[in-house]
N, C-alpha and C positions, 0 to 999 in steps of 0.2 A: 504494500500500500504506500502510495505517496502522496505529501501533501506537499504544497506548495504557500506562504506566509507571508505576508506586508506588513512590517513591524515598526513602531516608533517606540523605542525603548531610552531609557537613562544610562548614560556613558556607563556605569559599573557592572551592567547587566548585558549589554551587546558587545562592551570591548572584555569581559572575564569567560573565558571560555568555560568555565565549570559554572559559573551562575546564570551562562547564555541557554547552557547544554539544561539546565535544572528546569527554568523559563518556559525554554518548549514544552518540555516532557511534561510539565504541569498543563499546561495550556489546553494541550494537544489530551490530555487523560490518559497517559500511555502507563502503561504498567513492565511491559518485560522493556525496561531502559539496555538491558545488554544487547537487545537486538536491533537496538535503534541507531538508525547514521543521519547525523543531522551536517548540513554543510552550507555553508553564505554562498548566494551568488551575486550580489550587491549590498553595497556598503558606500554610506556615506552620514556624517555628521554636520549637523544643521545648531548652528553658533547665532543665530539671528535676534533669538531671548535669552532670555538670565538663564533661563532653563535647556542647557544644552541636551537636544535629542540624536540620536544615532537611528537613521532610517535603515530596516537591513530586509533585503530580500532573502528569504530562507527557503530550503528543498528539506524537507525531511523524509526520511526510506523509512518503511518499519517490516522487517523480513522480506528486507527485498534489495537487491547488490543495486548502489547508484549508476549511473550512466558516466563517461569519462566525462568533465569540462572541455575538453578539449576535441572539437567537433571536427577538425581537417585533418586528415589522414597527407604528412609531408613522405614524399617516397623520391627520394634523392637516387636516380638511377645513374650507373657510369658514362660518363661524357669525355674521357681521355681523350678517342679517339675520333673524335667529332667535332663539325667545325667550330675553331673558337669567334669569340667578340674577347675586344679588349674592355676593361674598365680602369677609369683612372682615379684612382682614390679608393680608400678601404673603410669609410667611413658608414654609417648605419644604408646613404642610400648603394653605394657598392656594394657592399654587402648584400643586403636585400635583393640586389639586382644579381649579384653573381647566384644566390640561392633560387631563385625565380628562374634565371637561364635553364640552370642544372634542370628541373622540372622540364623548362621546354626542349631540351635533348638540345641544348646549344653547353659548350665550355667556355669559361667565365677565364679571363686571365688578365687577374687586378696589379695594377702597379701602385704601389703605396711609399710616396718617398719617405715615410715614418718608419719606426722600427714596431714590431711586436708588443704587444703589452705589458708582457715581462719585460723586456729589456727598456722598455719607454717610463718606467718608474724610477731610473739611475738619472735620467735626463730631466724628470721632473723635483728628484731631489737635488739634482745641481741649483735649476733654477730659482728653488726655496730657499737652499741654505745658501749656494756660494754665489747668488745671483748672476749666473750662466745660463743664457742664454742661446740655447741649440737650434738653429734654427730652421731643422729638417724635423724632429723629436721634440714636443714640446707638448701644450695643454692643449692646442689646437692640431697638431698633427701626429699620426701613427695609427695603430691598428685600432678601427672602434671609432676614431674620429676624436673631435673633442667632445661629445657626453660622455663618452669612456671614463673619463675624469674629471667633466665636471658635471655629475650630478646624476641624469640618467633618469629627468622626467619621462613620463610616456603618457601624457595628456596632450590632446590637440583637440580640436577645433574643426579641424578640415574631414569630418567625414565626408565630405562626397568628393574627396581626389582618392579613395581605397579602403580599401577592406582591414577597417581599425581590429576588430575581432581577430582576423586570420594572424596582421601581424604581433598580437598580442601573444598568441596560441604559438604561434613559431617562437618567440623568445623563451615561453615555455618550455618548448619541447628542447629548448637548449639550455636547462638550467636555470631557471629563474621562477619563482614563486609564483603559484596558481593564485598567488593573492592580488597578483595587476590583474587577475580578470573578476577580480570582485570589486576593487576599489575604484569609487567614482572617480578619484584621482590617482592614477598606477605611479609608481615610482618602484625604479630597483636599487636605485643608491649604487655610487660612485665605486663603495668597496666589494659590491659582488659583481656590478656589467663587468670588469675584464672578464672573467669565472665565464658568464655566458658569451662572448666577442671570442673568446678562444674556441667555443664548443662549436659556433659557427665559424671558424674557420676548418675546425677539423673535419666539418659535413663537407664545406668545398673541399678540399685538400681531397678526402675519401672516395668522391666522387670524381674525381680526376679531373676537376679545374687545379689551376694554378694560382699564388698570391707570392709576389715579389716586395719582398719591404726592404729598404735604405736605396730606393729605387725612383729616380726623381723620371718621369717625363717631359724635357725641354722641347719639341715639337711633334708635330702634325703631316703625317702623308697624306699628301692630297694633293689626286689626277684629277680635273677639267671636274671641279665642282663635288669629287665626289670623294671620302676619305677613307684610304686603305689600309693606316695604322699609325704606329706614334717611332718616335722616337728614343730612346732612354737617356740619359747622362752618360752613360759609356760608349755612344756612338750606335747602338745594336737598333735596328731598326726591328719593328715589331707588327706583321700582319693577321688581322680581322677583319673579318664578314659584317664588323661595325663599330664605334666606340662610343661608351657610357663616361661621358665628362662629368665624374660626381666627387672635384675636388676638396668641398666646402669651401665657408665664408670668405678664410682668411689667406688662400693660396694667389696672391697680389701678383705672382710672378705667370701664374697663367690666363690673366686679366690680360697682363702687358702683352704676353707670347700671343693672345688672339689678337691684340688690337696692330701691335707691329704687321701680320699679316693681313690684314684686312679684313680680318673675319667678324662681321658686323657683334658689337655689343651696343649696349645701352645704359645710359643711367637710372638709377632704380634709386624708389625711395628708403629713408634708413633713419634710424634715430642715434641717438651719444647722449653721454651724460656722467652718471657717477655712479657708484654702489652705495648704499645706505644701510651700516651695520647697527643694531640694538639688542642689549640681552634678550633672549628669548623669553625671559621671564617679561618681561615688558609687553612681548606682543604677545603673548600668553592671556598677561592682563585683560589687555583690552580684547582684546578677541573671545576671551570666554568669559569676561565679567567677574573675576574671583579676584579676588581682596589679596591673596597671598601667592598659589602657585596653582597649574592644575590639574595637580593632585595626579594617582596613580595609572587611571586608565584614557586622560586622554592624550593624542599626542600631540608634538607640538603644533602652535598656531600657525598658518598662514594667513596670506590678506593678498586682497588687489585694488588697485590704486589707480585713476586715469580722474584727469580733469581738463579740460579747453583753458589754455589764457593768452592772452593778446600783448605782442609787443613790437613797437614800432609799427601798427597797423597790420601784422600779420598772426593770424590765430594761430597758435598751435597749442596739439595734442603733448602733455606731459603724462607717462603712465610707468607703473612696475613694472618688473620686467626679469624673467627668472625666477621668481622667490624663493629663496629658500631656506627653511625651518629649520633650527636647528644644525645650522650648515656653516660653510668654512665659506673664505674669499683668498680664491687662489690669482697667480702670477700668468695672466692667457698672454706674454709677447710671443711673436716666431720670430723678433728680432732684435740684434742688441741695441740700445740708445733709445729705446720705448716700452712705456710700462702702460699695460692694460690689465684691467681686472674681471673676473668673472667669479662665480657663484658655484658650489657644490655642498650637496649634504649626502651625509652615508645612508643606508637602509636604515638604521634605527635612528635617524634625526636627531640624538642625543648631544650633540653640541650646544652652551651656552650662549649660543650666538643666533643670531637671525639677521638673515641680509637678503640683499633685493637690488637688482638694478635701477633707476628712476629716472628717465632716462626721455630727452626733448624730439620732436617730430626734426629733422634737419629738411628744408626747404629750396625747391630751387633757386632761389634769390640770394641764398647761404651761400653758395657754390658760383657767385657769377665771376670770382675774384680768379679761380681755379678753370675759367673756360677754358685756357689755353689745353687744358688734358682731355679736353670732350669728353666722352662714356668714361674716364676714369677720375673725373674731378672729384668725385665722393671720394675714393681711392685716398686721392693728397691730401682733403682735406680730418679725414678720418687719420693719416699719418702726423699731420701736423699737431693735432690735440695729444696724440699720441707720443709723441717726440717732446713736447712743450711740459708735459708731466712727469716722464723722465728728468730732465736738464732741471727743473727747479726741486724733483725730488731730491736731488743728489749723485744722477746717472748713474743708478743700480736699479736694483728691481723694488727698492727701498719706495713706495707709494706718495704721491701729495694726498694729506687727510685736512679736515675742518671739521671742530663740531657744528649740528646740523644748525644750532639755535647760534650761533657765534656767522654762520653763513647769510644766512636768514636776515641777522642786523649788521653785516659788511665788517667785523670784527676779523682780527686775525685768533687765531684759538691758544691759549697759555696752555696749556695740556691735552692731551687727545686722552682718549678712554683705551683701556686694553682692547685687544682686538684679536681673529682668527686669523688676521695674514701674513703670515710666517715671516716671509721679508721682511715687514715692519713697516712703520709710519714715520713722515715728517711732517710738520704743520707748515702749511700752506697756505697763502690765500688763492681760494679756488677759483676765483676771477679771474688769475694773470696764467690760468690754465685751462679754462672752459673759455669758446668764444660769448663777446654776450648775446649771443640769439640763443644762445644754452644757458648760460648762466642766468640770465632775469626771469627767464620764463619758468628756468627750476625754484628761484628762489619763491616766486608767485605761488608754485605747485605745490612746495613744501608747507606753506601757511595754509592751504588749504587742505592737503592732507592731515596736515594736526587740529581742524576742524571737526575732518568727518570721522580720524578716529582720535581721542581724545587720549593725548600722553605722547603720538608719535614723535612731533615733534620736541623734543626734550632734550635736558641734557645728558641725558643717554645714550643719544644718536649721535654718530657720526658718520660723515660722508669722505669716500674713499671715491681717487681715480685712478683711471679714467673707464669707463665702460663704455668700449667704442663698436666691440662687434656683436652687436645685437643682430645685424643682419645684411646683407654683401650691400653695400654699395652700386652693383653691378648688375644687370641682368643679362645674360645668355639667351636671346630672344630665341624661342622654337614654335611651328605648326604647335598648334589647337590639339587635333586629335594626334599627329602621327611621331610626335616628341622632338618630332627631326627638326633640326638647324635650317633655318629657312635658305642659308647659301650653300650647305654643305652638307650634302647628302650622306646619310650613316652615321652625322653625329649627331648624338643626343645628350644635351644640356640634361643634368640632373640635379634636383638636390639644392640645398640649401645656396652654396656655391654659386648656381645658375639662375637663383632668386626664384625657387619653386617649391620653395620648403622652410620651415621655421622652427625645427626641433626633431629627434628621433624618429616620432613617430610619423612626422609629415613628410621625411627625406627617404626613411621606409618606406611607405606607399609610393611614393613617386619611383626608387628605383626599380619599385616592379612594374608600374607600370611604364617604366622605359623599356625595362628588357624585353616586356612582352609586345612594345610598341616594334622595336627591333628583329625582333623573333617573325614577325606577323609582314614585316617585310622583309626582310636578307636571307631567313633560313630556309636553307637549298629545299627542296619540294622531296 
């Protein structure tokens, strides 16, 4: 027998699995509890009243085996010898893409100038401790991409670019907790995606694709419009039946490589701004209304933040960006002489700290100074903030900080607060670091933020830069339906990189539906 439940319960009763398990069984009048499987298929916590409730979809079995979660049957057949496509990049849409090929009887063969997982944690604690700066190995590049390490949301937005579900169930079946497919908001945390990044390279690898890592791609084969393979760093020329450009955000050097050739890009919209770090207890507070801490079963707070404000005659959009609970602020450069920051929290969110991106809409009008780079003026203008935070940090990976309330009233800040990023702080004033179409508009957004939630702004907070790659600068224009490159046939722009994606699970669906855009033209009949 099976029942199925819609529950609105009290955080110590849906998040305690012996008092969840008791709940039912009372509920439900069951008597042989040995024979009962109870299991969540949704979960989500509602913070809107004093009275925190936990909404939770439940299946209950009683003398009866439950059915798998996991509704796709993935069947990786060998593709050694079968025709390949190239991918460039090993980041979630590569990946996904090279897993999707293997399915369509095509071989995935990814170049990834980054190293492996394992070996890409020696390069991220250079950057932390002796602030070195790798600039092939870094938080942005290597195997996994940059969520590998910073964070490892899998919440999006974009259901109708794929099948949110399928790519959930594939991370699954690669190690990672059947609890992103219960949780309104999935997250795997920073310290177990390597754990799964490895399990799916082993499915490609098994299946007889191939993945090249400390393997840079400096150009493009390409006959009368039509592209026959890439290039490497060592000279080795490399041919495909097609190639998945799923470099991400921050690969500036294969912006440049298309634009020297003439292979059309475009400027694409983007924002910049700062990280905004506060004890977690702080947004704890506010977020669940409790006087002291909160308490054993729930976890930590989130929040989201977006408000319109006008400067010099121009509206723009200021919003959060990342959040994340209970999480760290790590060192994202891929170069020396510039400091960027980004956001990560591990699977148990158990860090003292809370930070967020918060971060200004950048405008065409921002970039008229930068025409001379056409489609890459986003490019220099995002290096120049970037380079400007550096040089008054200290030129390390040492951060320009302010506190938030010291920002706010044009103060330079006598002390900064302790803080998650390793590097370290110097006080700044964050004006002669932010231009002011970003800095007036944040400061605008920040007094309204301590409005709508009441304590944010504080002397608790402080603001850390620079948070510059929220999203490429650049788009990689392609066909509507067929993914292809509107000049160059067989290439398909992918992924976050090519301005077609905005986190794991957006750059995921997209590189399957490249490959299978691919697939559906080049693979031999």
């Amino acid at each position: 027998m099976q029942h199925t439940l819609q529950l609105t319960l009290a955080p110590e009763v849906a998040l305690d699995d012996e008092q969840f398990r008791q709940h039912i069984i009372k509920k439900l009048r069951l008597r042989d509890v040995d024979d009962v499987f109870i299991r969540k298929t949704r979960q989500s916590i509602d913070a809107r009243s004093r009275q925190i409730k936990v909404n939770v979809q439940v299946e209950v079995y009683v003398r009866e085996i439950p059915a798998s979660l996991i509704s796709y049957q993935f069947k990786y057949g060998q593709v050694q010898n079968h025709p390949q496509a190239i991918i460039i990049g090993c980041g979630p849409a590569g990946m996904f893409a090279a897993l999707r090929l293997i399915e369509l009887g095509i071989k995935p063969v990814i170049f990834e100038r980054g190293k492996d997982v394992r070996a890409r944690r020696r390069d991220l604690a250079a950057i932390n401790k002796d602030h070195e700066v790798n600039p092939e190995s870094n938080y942005c590049f290597g195997e996994g991409g940059a969520g590998t390490y910073s964070d490892g949301k899998l919440y999006t937005r974009s259901n109708k670019r794929g099948d949110i579900r399928r790519v959930l169930e594939i991370f699954v079946n690669h190690g990672a907790s059947e609890q992103i497919l219960i949780d309104a908001h999935p997250h795997i945390g920073t310290n177990k995606l390597p754990v799964v990044v490895s399990q799916m390279r082993e499915s490609i690898l098994k299946a007889g694709g191939e993945i090249h890592f400390d393997t840079k791609v400096i150009d493009l084969i390409i006959n009368q419009n039509m592209i026959k393979g890439v290039v490497t760093h060592d000279g080795k020329e490399h041919i495909g039946i097609g190639v998945i450009l799923a470099t991400g955000h921050s690969a500036r050097d294969i912006y440049e490589m298309l634009f020297a050739k003439n292979i059309r890009i475009e400027r694409k919209s983007f924002a910049m701004g700062v990280r905004i770090e506060h004890p977690q207890n702080t947004i704890d507070k506010i977020q669940y209304h409790c006087e002291t801490d909160r308490g054993p079963y729930l976890p930590a707070a989130s929040y989201s933040l977006v408000t319109q404000t006008r400067y010099k005659g121009i509206q723009r959009g200021v919003f959060s960006f990342c959040m994340c609970p209970g999480g760290f602020i790590v060192p994202a450069a891929t170069a020396s002489g510039e400091v960027v920051v980004n956001g990560m929290s591990p699977s148990r969110r158990d860090s003292p700290y809370a930070n967020s991106g918060i971060v200004v809409s950048v405008e065409e009008a921002d970039l008229e100074a930068y025409k001379e780079f056409g489609p890459l003026a986003g490019l220099h203008y995002q290096q120049e903030m970037e380079q400007a935070a550096c040089r008054l940090a200290g030129s390390t990976q040492t951060a320009p900080a302010q506190l938030a309330t010291d920002f706010v009233k044009g103060k330079m800040s006598a002390q900064l607060r302790d803080t998650s990023y390793q590097p370290g702080l110097h006080a700044v004033d964050l004006y002669e670091v932010l231009p002011e179409n970003i800095a007036y508009p944040l400061k605008e957004a920040l007094s309204d933020f301590g409005k709508k939630m009441k304590g944010y702004l504080s002397a608790d907070a402080q603001l850390i830069g620079v948070e510059s790659r929220t999203s490429s600068p650049v788009r990689i224009p392609r066909e509507r339906e067929s993914c292809e490159h509107p000049e160059v046939k067989g290439l398909f722009p992918c992924g976050e990189g090519a301005g077609y994606a905005g986190g794991i699970m957006s750059a995921a669906m997209d590189g399957e539906r490249c490959a299978e855009q691919l697939a559906k033209l080049y693979a031999p009949a």
